[in-house]
RODO-2510 file (C-alpha; in nm, 4 decimals, decimal comma):
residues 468
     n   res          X          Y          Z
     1     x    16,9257    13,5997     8,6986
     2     x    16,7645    13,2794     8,5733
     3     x    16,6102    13,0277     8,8140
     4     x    16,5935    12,6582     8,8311
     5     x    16,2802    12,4735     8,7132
     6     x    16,3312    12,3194     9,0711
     7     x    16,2947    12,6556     9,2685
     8     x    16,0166    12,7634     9,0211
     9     x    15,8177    12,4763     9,1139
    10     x    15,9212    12,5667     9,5312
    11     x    15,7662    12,9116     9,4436
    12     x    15,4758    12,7481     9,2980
    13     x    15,3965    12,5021     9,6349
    14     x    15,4020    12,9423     9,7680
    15     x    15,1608    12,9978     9,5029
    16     x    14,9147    12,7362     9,5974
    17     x    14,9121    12,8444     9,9725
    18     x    14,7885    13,1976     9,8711
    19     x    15,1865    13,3554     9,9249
    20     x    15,4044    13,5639     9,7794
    21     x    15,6487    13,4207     9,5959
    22     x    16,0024    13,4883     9,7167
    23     x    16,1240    13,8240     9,6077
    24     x    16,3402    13,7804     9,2822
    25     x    16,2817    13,4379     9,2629
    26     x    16,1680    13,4263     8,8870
    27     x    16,3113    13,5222     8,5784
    28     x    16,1692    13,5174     8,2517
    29     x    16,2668    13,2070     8,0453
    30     x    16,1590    13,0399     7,7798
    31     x    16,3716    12,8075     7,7312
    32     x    16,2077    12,6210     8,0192
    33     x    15,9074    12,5767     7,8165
    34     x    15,9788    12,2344     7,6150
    35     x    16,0714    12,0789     7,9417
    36     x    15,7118    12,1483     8,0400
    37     x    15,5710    12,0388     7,7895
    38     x    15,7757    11,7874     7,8439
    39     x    15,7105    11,7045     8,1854
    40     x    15,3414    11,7085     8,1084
    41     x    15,3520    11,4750     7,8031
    42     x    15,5448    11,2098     7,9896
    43     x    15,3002    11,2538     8,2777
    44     x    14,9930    11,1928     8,0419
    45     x    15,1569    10,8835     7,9070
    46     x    15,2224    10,7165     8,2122
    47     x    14,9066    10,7595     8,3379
    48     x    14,7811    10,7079     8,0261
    49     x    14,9629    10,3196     8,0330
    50     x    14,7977    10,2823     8,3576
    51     x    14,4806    10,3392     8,3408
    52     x    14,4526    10,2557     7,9439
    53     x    14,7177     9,9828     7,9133
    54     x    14,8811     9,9688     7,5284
    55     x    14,7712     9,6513     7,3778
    56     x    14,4396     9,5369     7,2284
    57     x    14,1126     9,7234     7,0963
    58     x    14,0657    10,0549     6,8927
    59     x    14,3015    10,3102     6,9948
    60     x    14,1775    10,6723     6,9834
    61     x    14,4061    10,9488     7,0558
    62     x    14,2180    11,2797     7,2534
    63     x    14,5196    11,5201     7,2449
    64     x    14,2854    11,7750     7,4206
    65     x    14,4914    11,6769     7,6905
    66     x    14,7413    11,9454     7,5296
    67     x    14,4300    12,2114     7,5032
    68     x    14,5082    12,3606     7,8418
    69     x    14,8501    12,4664     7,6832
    70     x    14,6579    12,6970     7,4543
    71     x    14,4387    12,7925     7,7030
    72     x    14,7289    12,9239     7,9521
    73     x    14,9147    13,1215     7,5793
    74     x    14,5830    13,2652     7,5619
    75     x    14,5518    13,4321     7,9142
    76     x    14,9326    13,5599     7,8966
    77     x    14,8163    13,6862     7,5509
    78     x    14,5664    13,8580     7,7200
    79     x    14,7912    14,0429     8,0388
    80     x    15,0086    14,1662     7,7507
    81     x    14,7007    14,3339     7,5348
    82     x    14,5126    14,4926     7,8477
    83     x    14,7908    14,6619     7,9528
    84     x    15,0106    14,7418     7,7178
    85     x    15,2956    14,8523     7,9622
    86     x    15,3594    14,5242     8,1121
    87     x    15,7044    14,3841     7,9089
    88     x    15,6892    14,0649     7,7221
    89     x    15,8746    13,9260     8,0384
    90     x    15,6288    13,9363     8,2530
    91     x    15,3983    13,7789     8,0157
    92     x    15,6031    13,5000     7,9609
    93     x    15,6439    13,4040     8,3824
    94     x    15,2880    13,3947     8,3888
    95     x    15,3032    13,1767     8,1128
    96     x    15,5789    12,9446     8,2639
    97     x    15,4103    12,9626     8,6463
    98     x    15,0546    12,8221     8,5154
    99     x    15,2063    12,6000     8,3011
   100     x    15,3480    12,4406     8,6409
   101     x    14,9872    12,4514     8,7415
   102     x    14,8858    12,2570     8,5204
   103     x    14,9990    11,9038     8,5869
   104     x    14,8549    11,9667     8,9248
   105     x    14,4642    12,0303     8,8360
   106     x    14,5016    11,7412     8,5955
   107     x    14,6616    11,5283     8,8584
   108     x    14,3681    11,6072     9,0327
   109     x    14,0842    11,5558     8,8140
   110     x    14,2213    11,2174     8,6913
   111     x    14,3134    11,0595     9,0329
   112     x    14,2110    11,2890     9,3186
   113     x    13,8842    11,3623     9,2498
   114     x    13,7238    11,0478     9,1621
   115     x    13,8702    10,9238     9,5083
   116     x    13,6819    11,2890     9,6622
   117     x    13,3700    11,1778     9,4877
   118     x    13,3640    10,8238     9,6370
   119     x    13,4010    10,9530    10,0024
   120     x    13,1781    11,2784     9,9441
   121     x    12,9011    11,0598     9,7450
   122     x    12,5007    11,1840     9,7867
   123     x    12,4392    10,8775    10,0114
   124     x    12,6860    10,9975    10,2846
   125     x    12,6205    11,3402    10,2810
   126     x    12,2450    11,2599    10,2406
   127     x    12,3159    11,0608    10,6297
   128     x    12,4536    11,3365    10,7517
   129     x    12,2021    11,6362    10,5926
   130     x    11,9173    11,4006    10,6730
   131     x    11,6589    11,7350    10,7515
   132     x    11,8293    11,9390    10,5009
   133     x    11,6714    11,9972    10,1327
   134     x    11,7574    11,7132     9,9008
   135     x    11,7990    11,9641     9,6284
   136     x    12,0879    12,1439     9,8574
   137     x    12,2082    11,7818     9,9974
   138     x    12,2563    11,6984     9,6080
   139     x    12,4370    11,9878     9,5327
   140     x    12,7413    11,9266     9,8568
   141     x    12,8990    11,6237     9,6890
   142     x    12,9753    11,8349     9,3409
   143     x    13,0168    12,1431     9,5273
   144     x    13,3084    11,9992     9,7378
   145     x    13,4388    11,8553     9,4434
   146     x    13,5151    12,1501     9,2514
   147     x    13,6748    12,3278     9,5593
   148     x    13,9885    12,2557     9,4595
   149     x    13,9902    12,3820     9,1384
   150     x    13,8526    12,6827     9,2652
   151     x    14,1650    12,7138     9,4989
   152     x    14,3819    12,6666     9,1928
   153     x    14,2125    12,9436     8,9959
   154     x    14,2743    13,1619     9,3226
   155     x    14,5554    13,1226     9,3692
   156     x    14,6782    13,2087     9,0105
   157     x    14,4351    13,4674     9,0199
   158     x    14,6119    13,6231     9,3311
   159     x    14,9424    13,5748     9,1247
   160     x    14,8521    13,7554     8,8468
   161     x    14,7363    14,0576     9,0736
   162     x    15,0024    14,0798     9,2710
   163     x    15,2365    14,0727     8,9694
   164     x    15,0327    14,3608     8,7810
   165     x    15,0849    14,5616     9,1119
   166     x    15,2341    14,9141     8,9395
   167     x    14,9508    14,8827     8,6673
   168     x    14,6997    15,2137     8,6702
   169     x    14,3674    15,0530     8,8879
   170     x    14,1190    15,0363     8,6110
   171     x    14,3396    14,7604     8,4318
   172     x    14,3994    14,5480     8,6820
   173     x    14,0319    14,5715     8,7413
   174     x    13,9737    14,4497     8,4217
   175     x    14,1957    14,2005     8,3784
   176     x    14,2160    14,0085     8,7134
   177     x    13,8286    13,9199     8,7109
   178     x    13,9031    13,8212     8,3123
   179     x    14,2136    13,5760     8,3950
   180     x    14,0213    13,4557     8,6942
   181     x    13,7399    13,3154     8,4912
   182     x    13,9640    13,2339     8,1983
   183     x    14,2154    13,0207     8,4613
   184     x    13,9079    12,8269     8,6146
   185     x    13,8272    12,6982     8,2523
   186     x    14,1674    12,5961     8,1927
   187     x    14,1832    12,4098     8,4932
   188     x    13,8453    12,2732     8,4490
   189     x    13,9588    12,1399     8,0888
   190     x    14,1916    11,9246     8,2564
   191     x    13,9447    11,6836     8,3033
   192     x    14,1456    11,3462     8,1655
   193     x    14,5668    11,2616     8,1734
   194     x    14,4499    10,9806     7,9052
   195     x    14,6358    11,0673     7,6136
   196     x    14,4229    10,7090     7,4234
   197     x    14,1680    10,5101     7,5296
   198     x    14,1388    10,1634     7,4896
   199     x    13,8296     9,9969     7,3281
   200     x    13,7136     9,6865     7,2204
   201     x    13,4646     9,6484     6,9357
   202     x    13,2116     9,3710     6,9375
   203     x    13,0225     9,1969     6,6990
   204     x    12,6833     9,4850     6,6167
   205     x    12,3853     9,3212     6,7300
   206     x    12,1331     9,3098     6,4889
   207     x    11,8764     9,5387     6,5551
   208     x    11,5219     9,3893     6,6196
   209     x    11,2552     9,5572     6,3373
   210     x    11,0327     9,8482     6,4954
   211     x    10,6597     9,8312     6,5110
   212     x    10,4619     9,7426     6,1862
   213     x    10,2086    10,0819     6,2449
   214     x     9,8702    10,0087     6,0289
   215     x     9,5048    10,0922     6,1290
   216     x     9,4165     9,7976     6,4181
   217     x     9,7446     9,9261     6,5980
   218     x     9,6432    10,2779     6,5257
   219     x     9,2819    10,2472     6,6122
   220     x     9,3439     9,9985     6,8823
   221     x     9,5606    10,1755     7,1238
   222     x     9,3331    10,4957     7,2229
   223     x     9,0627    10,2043     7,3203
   224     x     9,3119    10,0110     7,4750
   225     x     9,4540    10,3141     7,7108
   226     x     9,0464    10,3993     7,7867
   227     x     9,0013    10,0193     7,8609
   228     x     9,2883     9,9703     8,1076
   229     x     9,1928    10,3451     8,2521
   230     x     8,8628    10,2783     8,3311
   231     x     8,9375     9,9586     8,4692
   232     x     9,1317    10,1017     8,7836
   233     x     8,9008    10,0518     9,1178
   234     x     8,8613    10,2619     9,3460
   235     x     9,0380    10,2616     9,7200
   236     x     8,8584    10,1014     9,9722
   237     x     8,7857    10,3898    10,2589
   238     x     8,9754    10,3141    10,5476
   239     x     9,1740    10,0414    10,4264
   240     x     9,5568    10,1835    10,2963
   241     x     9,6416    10,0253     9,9649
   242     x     9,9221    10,0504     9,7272
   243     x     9,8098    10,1073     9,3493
   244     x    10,1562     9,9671     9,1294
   245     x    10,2003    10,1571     8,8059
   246     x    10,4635    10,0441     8,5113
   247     x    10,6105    10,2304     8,2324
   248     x    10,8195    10,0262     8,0152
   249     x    11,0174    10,2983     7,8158
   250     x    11,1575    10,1420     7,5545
   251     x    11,1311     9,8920     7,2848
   252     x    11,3764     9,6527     7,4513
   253     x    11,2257     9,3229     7,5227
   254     x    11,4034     9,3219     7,8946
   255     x    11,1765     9,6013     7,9782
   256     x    10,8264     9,4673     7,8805
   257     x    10,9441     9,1645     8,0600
   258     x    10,9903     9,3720     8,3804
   259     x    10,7066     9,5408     8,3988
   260     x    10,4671     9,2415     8,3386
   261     x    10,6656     9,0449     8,6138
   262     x    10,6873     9,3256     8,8447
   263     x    10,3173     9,3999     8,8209
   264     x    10,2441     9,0601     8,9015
   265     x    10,5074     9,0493     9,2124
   266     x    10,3094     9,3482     9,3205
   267     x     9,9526     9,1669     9,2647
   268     x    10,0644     8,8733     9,4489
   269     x    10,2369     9,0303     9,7347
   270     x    10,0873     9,4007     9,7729
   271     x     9,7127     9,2888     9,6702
   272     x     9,7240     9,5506     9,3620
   273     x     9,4613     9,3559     9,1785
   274     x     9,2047     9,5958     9,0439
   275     x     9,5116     9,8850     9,1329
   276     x     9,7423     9,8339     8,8765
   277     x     9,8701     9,9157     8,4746
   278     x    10,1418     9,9026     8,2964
   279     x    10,2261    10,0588     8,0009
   280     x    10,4497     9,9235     7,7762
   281     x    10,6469    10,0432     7,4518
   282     x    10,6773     9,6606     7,2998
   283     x    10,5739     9,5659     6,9573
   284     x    10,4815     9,2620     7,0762
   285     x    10,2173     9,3755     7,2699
   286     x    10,1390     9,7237     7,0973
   287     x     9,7448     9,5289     7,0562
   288     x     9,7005     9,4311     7,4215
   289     x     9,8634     9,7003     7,6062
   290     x     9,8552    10,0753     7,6205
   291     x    10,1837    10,2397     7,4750
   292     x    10,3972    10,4205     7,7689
   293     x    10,4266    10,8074     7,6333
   294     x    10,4325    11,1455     7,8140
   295     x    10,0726    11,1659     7,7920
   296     x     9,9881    10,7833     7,8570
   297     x    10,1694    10,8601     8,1760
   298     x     9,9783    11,1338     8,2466
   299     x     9,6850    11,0225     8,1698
   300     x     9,7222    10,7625     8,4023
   301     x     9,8189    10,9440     8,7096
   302     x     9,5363    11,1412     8,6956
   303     x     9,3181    10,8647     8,6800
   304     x     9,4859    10,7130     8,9637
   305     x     9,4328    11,0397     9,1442
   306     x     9,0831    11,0352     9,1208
   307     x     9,0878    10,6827     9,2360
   308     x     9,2889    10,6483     9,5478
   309     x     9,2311    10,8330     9,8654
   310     x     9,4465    11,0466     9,8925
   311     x     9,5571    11,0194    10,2629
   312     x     9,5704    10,6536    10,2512
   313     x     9,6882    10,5233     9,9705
   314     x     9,9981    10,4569     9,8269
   315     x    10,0755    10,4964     9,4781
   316     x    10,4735    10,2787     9,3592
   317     x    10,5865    10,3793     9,0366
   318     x    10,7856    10,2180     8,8426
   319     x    10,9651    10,3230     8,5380
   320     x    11,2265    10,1198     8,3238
   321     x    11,4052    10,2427     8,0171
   322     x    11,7312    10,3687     7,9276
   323     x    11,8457    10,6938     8,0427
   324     x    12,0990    10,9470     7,9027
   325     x    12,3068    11,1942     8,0544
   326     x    12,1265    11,4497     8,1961
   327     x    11,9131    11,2046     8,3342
   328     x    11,6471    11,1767     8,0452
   329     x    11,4158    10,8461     8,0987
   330     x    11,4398    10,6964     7,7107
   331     x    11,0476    10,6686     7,5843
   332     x    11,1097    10,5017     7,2139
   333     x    10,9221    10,2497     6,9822
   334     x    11,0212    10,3084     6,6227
   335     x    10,8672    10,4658     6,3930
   336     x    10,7010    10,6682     6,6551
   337     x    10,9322    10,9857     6,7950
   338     x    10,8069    10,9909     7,1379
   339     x    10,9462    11,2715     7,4345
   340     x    11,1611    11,1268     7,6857
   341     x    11,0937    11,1790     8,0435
   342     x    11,2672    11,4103     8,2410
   343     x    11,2613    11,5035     8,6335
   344     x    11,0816    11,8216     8,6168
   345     x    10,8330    11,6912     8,3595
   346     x    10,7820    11,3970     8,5918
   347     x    10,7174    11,6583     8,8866
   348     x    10,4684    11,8306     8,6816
   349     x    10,3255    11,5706     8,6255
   350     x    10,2931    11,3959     9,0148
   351     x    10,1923    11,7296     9,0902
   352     x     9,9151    11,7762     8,8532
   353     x     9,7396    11,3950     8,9985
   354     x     9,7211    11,5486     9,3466
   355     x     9,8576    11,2191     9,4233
   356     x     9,9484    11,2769     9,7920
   357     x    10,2497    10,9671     9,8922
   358     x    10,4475    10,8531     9,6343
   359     x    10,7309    10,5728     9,6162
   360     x    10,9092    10,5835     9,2847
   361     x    11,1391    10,3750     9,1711
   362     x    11,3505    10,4588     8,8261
   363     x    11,5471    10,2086     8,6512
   364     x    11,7707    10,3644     8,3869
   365     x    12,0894    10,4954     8,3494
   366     x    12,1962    10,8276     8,5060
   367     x    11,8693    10,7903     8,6348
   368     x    12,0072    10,9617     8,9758
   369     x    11,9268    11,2728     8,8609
   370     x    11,5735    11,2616     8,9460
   371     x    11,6226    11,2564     9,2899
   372     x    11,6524    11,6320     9,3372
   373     x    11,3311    11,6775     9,1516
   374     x    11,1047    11,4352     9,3018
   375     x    11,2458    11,3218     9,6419
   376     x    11,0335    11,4681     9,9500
   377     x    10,8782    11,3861    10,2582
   378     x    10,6200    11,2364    10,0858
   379     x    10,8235    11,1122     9,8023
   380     x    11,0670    10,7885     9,8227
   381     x    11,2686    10,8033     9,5547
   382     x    11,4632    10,5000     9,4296
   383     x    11,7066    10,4706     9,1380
   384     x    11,9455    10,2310     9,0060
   385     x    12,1996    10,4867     8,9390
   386     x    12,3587    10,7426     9,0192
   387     x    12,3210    11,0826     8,7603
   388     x    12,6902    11,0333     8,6505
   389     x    12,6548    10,6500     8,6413
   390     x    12,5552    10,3973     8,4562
   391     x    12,2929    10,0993     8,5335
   392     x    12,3393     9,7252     8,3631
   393     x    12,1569     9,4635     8,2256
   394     x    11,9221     9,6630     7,9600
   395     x    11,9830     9,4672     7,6744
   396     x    11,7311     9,2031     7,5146
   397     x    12,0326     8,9239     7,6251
   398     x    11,9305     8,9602     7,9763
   399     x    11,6107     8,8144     8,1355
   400     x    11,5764     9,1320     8,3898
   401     x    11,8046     9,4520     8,4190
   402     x    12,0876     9,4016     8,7012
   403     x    11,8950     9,6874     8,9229
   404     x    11,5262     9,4648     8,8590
   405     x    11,7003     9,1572     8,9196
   406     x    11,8549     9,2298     9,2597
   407     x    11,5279     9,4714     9,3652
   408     x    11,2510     9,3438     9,2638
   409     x    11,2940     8,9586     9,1845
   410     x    11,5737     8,8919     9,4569
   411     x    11,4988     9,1708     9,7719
   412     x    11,1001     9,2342     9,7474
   413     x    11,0518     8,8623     9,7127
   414     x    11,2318     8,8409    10,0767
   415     x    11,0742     9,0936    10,2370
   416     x    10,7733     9,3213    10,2568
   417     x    10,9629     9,6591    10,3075
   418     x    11,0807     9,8929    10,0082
   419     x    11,3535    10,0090    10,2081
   420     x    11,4996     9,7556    10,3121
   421     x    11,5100     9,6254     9,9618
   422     x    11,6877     9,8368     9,8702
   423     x    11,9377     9,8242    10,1174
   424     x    11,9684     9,4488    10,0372
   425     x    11,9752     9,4798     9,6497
   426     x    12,2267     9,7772     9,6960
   427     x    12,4814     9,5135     9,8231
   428     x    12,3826     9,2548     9,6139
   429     x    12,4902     9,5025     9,2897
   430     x    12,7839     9,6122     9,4401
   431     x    12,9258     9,2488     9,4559
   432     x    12,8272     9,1220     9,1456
   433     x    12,9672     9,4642     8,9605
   434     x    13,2935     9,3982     9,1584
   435     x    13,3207     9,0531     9,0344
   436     x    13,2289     9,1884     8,6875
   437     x    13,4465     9,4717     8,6659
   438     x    13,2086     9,7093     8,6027
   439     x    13,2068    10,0836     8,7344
   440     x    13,0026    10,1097     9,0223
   441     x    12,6584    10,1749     8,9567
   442     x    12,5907    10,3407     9,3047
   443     x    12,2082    10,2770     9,3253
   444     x    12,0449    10,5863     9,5362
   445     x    11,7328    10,6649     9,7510
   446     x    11,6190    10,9747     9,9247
   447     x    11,3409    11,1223    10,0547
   448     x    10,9850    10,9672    10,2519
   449     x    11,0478    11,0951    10,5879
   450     x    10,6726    11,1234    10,6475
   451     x    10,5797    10,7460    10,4809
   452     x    10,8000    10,5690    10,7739
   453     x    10,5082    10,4631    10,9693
   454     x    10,2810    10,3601    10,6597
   455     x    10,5595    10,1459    10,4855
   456     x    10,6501     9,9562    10,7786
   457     x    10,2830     9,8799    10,8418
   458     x    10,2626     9,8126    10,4658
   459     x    10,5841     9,5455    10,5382
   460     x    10,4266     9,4191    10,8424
   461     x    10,1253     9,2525    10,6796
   462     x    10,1006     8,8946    10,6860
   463     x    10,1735     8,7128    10,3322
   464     x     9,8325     8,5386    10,2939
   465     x     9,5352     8,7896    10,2162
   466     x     9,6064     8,9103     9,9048
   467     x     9,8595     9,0963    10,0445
   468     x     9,6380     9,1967    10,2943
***
């Protein structure tokens, strides 16, 4: 008895509540197949026309959107080798019932879950974990939003055994933990219902020349690094001060910019004269200023170590750059092939300075990602992204990034507290990315449960004083 593709996808709703389908509800039929495909072709492209649109730009095609297709062939394939007595039949419902799937986990990725992500974001569940571990805290939002495609690949998983019912026990034992893993990668490759995307090409910028290395720059900068080193005063016993250090990643001429102006916000309004360095990856000032590297950096925070006391003080860094996707802060000046930065080798290197409170702030894209790594009770950590997001503003068009703009140049100049800042320059981004278009950046801070009391007295000083 053959079965309507209409009750098929009835038994599948069965399916996805954990149920038995209906006895002799199914019948083997391939001729269902094309309209599946079908279906899920004509799904794509509408959503494809709606997200995407169909007129203007490059157009590149991704039919991996089909890949799950070969993915589901594959795990029927694989029923019908392990045991051997199952008839083609069978092989072919399973086929046919996670092929219904399908449209479902992709429906999800490309619509559901970027709504589940907005609701479920770090920030929220960081309100409402506030005295759990940031690393676990960090790990909810992701967790949650996987959950459903761990509920799809149990529930075909629970299919699949219940079908194989009548094999010997040692195959379904094999196969069932096999298909399970197999059907979670299948859904999980259904990440995108965009059959094309859409983009528009403009003119290449012309790419300003590297550094010009010969022997004053070479000989210069060790000197220069010692110099600027040995010029950090010591802390004043009894009196908490805030030493500002800058690390301008990359050769960019929006980041040097930041981390001169920045240093000086900080001399003017934190009294970090005698406290403070930047280092800078510019070739405009590869002759005055120390460059920014992994060992620069660490260089420096040991020196700043030694320097401030430790329960006292308070040391703000700030790092600007570019970032990549696995949150890696950028460290470049051609021809030089500098390390970038990443979270752990950041930790390692806080760590290592013994420098006790710590606010960090870490401009750069994905730049979220160093939250987990960094963020304590003695750590406030600050970034202008999220790690699946990108920042604006980091190209030598723009005065100041969009994150140093609203932070540091609009928020800190209005008040004294780092926290606040943020708070303000996390709705001033927000608005002006709406009114750009732009993906939301979602700026993030965490940690410094046990600096409360010493940032607001920081905040509370009077403006006259040197910050004092």
């Amino acid at each position: 008895m053959r079965t309507s593709l209409l009750n098929d996808l009835r038994q599948m709703g069965r399916i996805l509540l954990l149920r038995r389908p209906a006895l002799g509800s199914f019948s083997p039929d391939i001729g269902k197949l094309p309209w599946l495909i079908l279906f899920y072709a004509l799904f794509a492209v509408g959503f494809s026309i709606a997200v995407q649109g169909t007129a203007g730009g490059r157009v590149d095609f991704h039919l991996r959107v089909f890949a799950p297709f070969i993915g589901v062939a594959l795990i029927a394939g694989l029923l019908q080798c392990v045991d051997t007595r199952q008839d083609g039949g069978r092989a072919w419902l399973v086929f046919t019932l996670l092929l219904l799937l399908l449209p479902a986990a992709g429906f999800f990725y490309a619509v559901a879950r970027p709504i589940l992500n907005g609701l479920i974001s770090f920030d929220n569940a960081y309100g409402l974990l506030s005295g759990f571990p940031v690393r676990l805290v960090w790990l909810l939002p992701h967790f949650i939003s996987v959950l459903p495609l761990v509920w799809f690949a149990l529930a075909g998983t629970l299919f699949i055994a219940r079908i194989g019912q009548g094999s010997s026990s040692w195959r379904r034992g094999l196969y069932v933990p096999l298909v399970g893993m197999s059907l979670f990668a299948v859904f999980t490759s259904t990440d995108t219902l965009v059959l094309w995307k859409v983009t528009f090409e403009s003119a290449p910028k012309k790419e300003a020349p590297g550094l010009t290395l010969n022997e004053s720059v070479f000989y210069a900068q060790p000197r220069i690094l010692d110099e600027r080193l040995s010029a950090i005063a010591p802390g004043n016993a009894g009196v908490p001060e805030i030493f500002f250090l800058g690390v301008a990643g990359s050769e960019e001429d929006v980041f040097k910019r930041e981390a001169i102006t920045f240093e000086e916000l900080f001399k003017n309004r934190f009294g970090t004269s005698g406290h403070s360095l930047i280092l800078v990856n510019n070739p405009d000032t590869a002759k005055e200023l120390p460059f920014a590297t992994r060992e620069s950096l660490a260089r420096a925070l040991r020196r700043f170590g030694e320097q401030m006391n430790g329960n006292e003080d308070l040391l703000f860094l700030f790092l600007t750059s570019h970032g990549t996707e696995g949150s890696r802060f950028s460290i470049r000046l051609r021809p030089f092939n500098f390390l970038d930065i990443t979270p752990d080798t950041l930790r390692k290197m806080l760590d290592e300075s013994k420098i006790k409170r710590r606010v960090i702030v870490v401009s750069a894209c994905y730049s979220g990602g160093f939250i987990p790594a960094l963020a304590d009770e003695n750590t406030l950590v600050i970034t202008s992204a999220s790690a699946d997001r990108s920042s604006f503003g980091c190209d030598d068009e723009s005065e100041l990034t969009e994150f140093g703009r609203a932070y540091f140049d609009e928020a800190l100049r209005e008040t004294r507290s780092f926290t606040e800042a943020f708070e303000r320059a996390k709705t001033i981004i927000a608005q002006r990315e709406k009114e750009d278009g732009l993906t939301p950046s979602q700026p993030m801070m965490a940690g410094g449960s046990a600096l409360r009391a010493q940032l607001n007295g920081f905040a509370r000083r009077g403006e006259n004083g040197a910050g004092q």
